[in-house]
N, C-alpha and C positions, 0 to 999 in steps of 0.2 A: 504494500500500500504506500503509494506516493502520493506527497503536494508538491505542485509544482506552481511556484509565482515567477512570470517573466515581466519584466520591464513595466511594472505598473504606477502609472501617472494616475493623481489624483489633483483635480484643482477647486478651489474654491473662489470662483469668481477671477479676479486675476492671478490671485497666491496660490503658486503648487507649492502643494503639499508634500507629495510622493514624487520623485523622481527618477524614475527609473530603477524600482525595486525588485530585486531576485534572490529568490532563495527555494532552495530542492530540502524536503523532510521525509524522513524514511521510515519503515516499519522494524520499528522496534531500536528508535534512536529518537532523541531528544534535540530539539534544532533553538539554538538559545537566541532568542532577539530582541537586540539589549539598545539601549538609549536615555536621554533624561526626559523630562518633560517636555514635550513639546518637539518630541525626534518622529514621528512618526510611527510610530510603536502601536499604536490604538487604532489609528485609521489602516495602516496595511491588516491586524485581525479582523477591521468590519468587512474589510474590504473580501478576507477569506470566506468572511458568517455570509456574504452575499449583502451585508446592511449595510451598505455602501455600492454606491455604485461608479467605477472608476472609469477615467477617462480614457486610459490605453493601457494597454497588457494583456496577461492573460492569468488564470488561474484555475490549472489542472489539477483532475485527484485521476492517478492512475490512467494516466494521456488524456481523459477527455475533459470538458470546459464543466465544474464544476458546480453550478446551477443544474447543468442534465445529469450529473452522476453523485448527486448530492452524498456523500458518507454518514453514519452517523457520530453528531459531533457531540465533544462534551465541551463548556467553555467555562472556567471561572474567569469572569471578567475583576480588576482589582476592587473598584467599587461593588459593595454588596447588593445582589438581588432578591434578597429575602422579604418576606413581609411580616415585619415587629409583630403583628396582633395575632397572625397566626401560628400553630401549633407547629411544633417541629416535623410530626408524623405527620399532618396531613398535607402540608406543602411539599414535601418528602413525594410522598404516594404522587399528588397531584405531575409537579415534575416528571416523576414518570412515567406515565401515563400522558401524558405532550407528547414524550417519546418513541410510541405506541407500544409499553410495557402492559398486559393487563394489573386488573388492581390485584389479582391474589401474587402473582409474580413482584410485582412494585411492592407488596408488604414486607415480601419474605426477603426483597435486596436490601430493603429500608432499614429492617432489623439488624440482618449482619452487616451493613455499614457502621449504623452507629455500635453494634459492639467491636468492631475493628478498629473502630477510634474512639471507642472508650467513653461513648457517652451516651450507650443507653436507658439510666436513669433519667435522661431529658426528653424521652421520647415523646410525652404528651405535655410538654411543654410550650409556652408562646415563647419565639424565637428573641424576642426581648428580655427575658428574663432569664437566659443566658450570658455565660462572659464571653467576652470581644474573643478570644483562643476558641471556644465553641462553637459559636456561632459562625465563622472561620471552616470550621468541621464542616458544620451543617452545608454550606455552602460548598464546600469540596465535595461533600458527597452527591450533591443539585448535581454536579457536574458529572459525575462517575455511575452516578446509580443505574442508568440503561446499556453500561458495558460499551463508549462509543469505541468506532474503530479510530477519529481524530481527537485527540484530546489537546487543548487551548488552555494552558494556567499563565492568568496573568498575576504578578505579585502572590502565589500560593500560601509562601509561608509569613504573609502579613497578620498579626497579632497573636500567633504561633510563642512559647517558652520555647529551650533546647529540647528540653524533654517530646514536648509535642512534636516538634519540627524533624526530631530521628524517627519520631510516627511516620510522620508527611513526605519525609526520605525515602521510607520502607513501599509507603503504597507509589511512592512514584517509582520505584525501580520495578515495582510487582508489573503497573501498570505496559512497563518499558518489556520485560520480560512475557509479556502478552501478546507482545507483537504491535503494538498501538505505536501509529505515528502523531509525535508531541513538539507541540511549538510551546517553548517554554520563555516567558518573559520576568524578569527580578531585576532589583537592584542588588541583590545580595549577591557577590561574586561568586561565593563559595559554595553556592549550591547551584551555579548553571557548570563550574569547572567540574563538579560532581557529577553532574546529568550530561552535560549537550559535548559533543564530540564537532559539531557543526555551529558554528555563529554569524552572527550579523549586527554591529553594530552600526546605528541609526545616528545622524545629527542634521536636525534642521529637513528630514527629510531627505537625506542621499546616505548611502551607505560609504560608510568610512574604510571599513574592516569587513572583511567577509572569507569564511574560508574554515578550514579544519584549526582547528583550535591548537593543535599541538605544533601545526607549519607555523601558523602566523607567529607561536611565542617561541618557535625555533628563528624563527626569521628576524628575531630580537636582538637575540644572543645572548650570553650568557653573562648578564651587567649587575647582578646582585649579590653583593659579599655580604656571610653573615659570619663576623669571629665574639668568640665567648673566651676569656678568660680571668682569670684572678689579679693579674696583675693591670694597671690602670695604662691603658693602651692609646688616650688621650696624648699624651708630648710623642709618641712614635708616629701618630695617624697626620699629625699636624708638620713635622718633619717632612713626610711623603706627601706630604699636598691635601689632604682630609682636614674637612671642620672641623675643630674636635667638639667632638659630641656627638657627631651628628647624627641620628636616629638612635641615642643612646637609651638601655633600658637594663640596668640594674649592671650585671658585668658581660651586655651581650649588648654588640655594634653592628648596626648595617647602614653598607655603605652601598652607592652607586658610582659602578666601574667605569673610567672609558671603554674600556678595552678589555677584553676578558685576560688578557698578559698582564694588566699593573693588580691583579690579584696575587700571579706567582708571581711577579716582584718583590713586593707585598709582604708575601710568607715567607719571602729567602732572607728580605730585610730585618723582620721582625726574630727569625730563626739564630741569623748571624748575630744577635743581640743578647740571644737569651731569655727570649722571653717565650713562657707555656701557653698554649694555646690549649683550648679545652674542644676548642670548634672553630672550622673553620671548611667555608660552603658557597660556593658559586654556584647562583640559581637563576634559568629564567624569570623574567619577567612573570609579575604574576595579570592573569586579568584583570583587577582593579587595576593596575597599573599602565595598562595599555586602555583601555578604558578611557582612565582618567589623560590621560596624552591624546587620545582622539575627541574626547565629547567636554574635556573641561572640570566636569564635576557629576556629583552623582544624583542629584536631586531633581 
């Protein structure tokens, strides 16, 4: 099961929006597409939901134009679509049944969702009187309970503790291990480097970054020193040209390399001195990283 979006233009009156967006998602792989406010991130998903209507491109499920071969889709959009006054169960059921689940099938998925995430005490509950982590749930499950074969999470693990969010890890991998092709969007870095193997970062509407996640932060290179030791490494860093300080945290330094050689410089200098190193690590770039060099900021 493939998505396939080509070169999709959206305009609103004179301002485009989208310019020229592309991205392939595959079954049983997570496709991350990332940006800040106002990248384009929203209007290319409605533009997938069909609730949008774009000016040029195209968007295939499995070669053909994806209005005639519509999949079944699941979406959590970031903003919630729940309704406060109603009962967790019966917007639950109802949701499903939009999806053409009958009601005895919609009951029996309803139930082991929420005992899957642990909040089947809340079943006959008004979604209000649940907490913002909950309600969260409830919402994940709107989105999973008819088993789609696309699944759409935007912002997933927003109001999420750790504890819940190794939940929300668990059923995304379950999910991924299904076969389900997933377009996943976060600000959270570390949970799209975890899922999406495939990315797309957005600014302004044009794609910045695009590509396997592992070329592009190979295509970096290898610019991130982390040394830990005992001894206070401040007057040697400053010697070799380093701030001292500079990203200091208790007896562990990271620096940014020019060059992946002034790292073994680096250690031969600090080696011929005498001084113990407890660690010492030349790392790609991480995503926030590149991220933040292509879009500016995370917000």
């Amino acid at each position: 099961m493939t998505l396939e979006v080509k070169n999709l233009v959206k305009n609103y009156g004179e301002t485009t929006v989208l310019h020229g967006i592309s991205l392939t998602a595959n079954s049983g792989k997570a496709f991350g597409l990332l940006g800040g406010n106002g990248a384009g991130k929203t209007t290319t998903i409605r533009s997938i939901l069909g609730l949008v209507d774009y000016d040029a491109g195209d968007v295939h499920w499995n070669g053909i134009p994806i209005l005639a071969n519509r999949p079944s889709i699941g979406y959590l959009p970031e903003e919630r679509g729940l309704y406060p006054k109603e009962k967790v169960s019966e917007q639950l059921v109802y949701f499903a049944r939009l999806e053409g689940m009958d009601r005895v099938s919609a009951i029996k998925a309803m139930r082991d969702w929420l005992k899957r995430l642990g909040i089947e005490e809340h079943e006959h509950k008004r979604v209000e009187q649940l907490s913002k982590g909950n309600q969260q749930k409830v919402q994940i499950i709107s989105s999973l309970i008819h088993d789609p074969e696309l699944v759409i999470l935007d912002e997933p693990f927003s109001g999420l503790d750790p504890v819940n969010s190794e939940m929300l890890a668990s059923v995304v991998k379950e999910q991924l291990s299904k076969g389900k092709t997933m377009i996943f969007s976060s600000h959270q870095m570390g949970h799209v480097e975890q899922f999406c193997e495939e990315i797309c970062i957005l600014k302004k509407g044009r794609m910045m970054v695009s590509g396997n996640l592992m070329d592009i932060k190979k295509s970096y290179g290898r610019r991130n020193l982390v040394l830990r030791s005992e001894n206070d490494l401040n007057p040697h860093l400053a010697a070799f040209g380093f701030n001292q300080g500079e990203s200091q945290n208790a007896h562990e330094w990271q620096l940014t390399l020019e060059h992946e050689e002034q790292g073994n410089e680096l250690l031969q200098r600090l080696a011929s001195q005498g001084i113990d190193l407890l660690k010492f690590e030349i790392k790609e770039p991480t995503l926030h990283e590149i991220f933040i060099e292509k879009v500016g900021d995370v917000s």
